[in-house]
N, C-alpha and C positions, 0 to 999 in steps of 0.2 A: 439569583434563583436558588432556593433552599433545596440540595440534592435530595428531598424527599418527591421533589416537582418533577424531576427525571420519571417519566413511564416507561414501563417494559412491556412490549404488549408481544404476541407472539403474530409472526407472518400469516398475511390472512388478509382475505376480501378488505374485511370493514377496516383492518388496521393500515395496509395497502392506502386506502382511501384517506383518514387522517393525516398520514405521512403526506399523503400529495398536498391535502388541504394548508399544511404546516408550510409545507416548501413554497405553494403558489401568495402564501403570508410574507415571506420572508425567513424563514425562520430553517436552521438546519437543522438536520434527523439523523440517527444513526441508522445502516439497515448491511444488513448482511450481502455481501460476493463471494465469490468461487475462492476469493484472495486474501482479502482479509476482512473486517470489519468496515468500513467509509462512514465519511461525515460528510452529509449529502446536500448542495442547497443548489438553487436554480446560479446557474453559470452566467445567466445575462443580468442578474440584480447585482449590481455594487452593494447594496445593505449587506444582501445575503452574504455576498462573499466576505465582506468585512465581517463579519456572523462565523462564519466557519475560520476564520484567522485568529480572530479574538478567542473563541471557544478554544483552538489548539494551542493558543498563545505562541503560531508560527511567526517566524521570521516574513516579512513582507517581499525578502527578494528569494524564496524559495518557492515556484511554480506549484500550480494545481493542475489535476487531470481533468479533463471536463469526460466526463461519461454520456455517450450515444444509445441509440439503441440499434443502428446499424451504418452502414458507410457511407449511401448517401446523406443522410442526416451528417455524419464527420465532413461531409465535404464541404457542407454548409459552413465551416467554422475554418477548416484550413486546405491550402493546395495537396493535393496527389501526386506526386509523380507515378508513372506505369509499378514502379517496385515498389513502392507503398500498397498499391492496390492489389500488389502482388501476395504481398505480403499478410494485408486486410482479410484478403479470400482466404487462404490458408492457415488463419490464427482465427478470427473471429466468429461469433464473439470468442470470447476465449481472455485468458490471460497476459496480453502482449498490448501495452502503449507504444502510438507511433508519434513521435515528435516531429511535424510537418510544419512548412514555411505557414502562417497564419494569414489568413482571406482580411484584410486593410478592414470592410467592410461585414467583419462576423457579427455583430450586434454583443459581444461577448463582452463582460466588466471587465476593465480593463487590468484590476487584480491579478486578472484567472492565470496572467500570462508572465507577470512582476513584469512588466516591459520587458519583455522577449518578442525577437519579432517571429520567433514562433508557438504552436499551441500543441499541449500533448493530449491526446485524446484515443481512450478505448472505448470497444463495446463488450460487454461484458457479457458475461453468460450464466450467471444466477438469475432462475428466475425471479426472485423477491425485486433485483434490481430492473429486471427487466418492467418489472410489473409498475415500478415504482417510477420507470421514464415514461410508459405509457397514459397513468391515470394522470402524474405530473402536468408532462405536455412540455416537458421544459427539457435542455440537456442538463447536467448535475456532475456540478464541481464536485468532488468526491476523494479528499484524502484520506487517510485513516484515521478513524476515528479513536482516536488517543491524544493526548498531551506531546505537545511537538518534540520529540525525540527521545520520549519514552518507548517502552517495548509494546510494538503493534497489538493489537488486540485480534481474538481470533473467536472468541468469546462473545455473548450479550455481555455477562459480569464484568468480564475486561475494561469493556468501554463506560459500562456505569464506575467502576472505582478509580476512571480516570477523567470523565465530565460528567459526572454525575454534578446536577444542579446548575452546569455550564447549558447544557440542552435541554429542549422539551420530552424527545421524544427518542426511542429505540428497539427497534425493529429484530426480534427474538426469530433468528433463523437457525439455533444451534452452533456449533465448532464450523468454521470455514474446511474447507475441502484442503486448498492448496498451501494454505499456512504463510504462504512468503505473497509479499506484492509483485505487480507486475514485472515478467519483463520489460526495459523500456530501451527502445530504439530511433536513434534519429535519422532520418531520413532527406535529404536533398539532393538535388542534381550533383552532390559530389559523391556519391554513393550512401550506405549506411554506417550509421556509427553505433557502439552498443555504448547505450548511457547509464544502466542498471541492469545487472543480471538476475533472472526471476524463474517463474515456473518453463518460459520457454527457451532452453538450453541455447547457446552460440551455434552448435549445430545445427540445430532447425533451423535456423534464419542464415544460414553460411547455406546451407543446400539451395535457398532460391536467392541468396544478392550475397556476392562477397562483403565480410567485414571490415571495415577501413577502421587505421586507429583513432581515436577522439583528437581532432587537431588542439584543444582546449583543454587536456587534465586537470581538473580542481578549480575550474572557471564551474559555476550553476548553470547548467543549463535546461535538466528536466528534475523534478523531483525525486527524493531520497539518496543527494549527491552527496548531504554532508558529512561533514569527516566523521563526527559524533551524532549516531542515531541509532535508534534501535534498542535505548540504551536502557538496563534494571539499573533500581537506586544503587543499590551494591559494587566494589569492584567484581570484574571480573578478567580472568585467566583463560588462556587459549591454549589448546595441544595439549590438556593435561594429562596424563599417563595414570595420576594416581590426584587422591587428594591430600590437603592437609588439614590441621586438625579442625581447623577454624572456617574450611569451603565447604561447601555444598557441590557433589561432584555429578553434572550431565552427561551422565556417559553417551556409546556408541558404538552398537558392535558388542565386539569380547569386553570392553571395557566397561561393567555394570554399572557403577555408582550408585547416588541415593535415588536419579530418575537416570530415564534410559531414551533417545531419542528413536533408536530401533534397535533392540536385539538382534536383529536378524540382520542389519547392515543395510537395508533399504535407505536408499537416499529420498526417494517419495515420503516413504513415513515421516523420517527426520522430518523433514520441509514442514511437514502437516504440525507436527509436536514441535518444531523449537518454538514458538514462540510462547506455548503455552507450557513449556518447561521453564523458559525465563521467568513468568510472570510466577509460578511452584517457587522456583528457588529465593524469589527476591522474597515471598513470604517466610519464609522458613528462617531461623533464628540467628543460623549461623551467618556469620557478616560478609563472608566474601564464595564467590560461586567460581566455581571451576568447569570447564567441557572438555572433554575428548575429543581426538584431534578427528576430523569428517575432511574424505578423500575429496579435491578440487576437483571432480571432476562433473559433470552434467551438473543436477540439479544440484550438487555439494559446491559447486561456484557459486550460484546464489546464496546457499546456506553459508557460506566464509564470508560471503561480501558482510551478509547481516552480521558476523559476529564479532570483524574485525572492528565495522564500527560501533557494535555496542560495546564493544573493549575501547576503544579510544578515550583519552581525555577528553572534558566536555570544553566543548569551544564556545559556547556563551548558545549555541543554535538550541 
């Protein structure tokens, strides 16, 4: 597909309406979440999901989200237990994936899950994607819409100067709200596990189910496990203090640089703007990118998860 074939249309009735007609085709869309960008296709089409693999050029053993539009519908796809549901009420829709034992009989491609016998699944709370499971009619596999382990998109642009001509279509909802992907949590009769930290802090989810540690470190089990993700072309540098001559410095805080993720030291904002500082500095001349160091703590744990591994060496993912 010639990336001139990529449309941008902005959210809207009739565009809403296309996106559906595209997905019930076969064919994945980009369209805007509270979180970040997704690459959306019906979750029960094996085409489609091979469609949204290919388009990321993901790894075939790194799981997808399959996106609801609320919990009975999730139920339809995987078991509950009482603190999933607990959990479900309390977050959703919203920003939180629950990794739940997967229903034998979900009608789900069997992709959606890389043979996992479990299925991750949120409901989200952007309207555009709300709108877009409703005209659908379908649930929708939904990753970020970007190149597999490049730097999320938070953007329409984003997502064009990284499939552009890979997709048909993309869904013009503005900058995302939350900047970072979901929380994601796994769930089974052994308690919770945190498999990704995201917009909903350890705390929030410790005040209704204690956290149990991942019996499995560095086994795949839900989406954006890998060592290397998140990643600008460029090296980059973590905890910088200062730059050098040849970085491009993201600061935070007192520490200015040539962008700034918050002045003021808000960790909400950072979350909102790193990804769209990553995507500034890999443009900019200079060859190598530098950040300031951002306190682990609440939503600055998901913001370290994302930068440790967009710092990593690439691992072939």
């Amino acid at each position: 597909m010639d990336p001139q074939n990529t449309r941008i249309l902005p959210v809207g009735p009739d565009s809403i309406a296309e996106a559906a007609r595209l997905i019930r085709s076969g064919e994945p869309v980009a369209v805007p979440t509270e979180t970040v960008y997704g690459l959306a296709g019906d979750a029960t089409d094996a085409g489609a999901v091979d469609r949204i693999y290919a388009a990321k050029g993901r790894p075939s053993f790194n799981p997808l989200i399959v996106h609801v539009a609320n919990l009975g519908e999730a139920e339809r796809y995987g078991l509950f237990p009482e603190t999933a549901r607990a959990l479900a009420a309390a977050f959703w829709p919203g920003a939180l994936t629950l990794v739940v034992p997967a229903r034998r009989e979900s009608g789900l491609a069997p992709a959606v899950t890389a043979g996992l016998a479990t299925v991750a699944l949120r409901c989200p709370a952007h309207p555009a994607m709300q709108a877009l499971l409703a005209a659908a009619g379908r649930p929708l596999a939904a990753p970020s819409a970007n190149a597999s382990g490049t730097i999320s998109p938070t953007r329409a642009e984003h997502v064009l100067a990284s499939l552009g001509g890979r997709i048909p279509l993309i869904l013009d909802g503005g900058p995302a709200e939350r900047g970072l992907e979901s929380t994601i949590v796994g769930v089974d009769e052994d308690g919770v596990r945190l498999l990704r930290p995201g917009p909903i802090a350890p705390a929030q989810i410790a005040a209704l189910a204690p956290l149990r540690p991942d019996p499995a470190p560095g086994r795949i089990t839900a989406p954006g496990q890998l060592r290397s993700h998140y990643a600008p072309a460029k090296p980059l540098r973590l905890n910088a203090e200062s730059a050098a001559a040849d970085e491009w410095l993201i600061g935070f805080g007192e520490i200015g640089g040539d962008d700034n993720l918050s002045p003021s030291g808000r960790l909400d904002e950072a979350a909102a703007r790193l990804f769209e500082a990553l995507h500034r500095a890999d443009r900019e001349q200079r060859p190598r990118i530098a950040v300031a160091p951002v306190p682990a703590e609440g939503l600055g744990l998901a913001i370290n998860d994302r930068l440790r591994r967009a710092a990593a060496p690439r691992d072939g993912a």
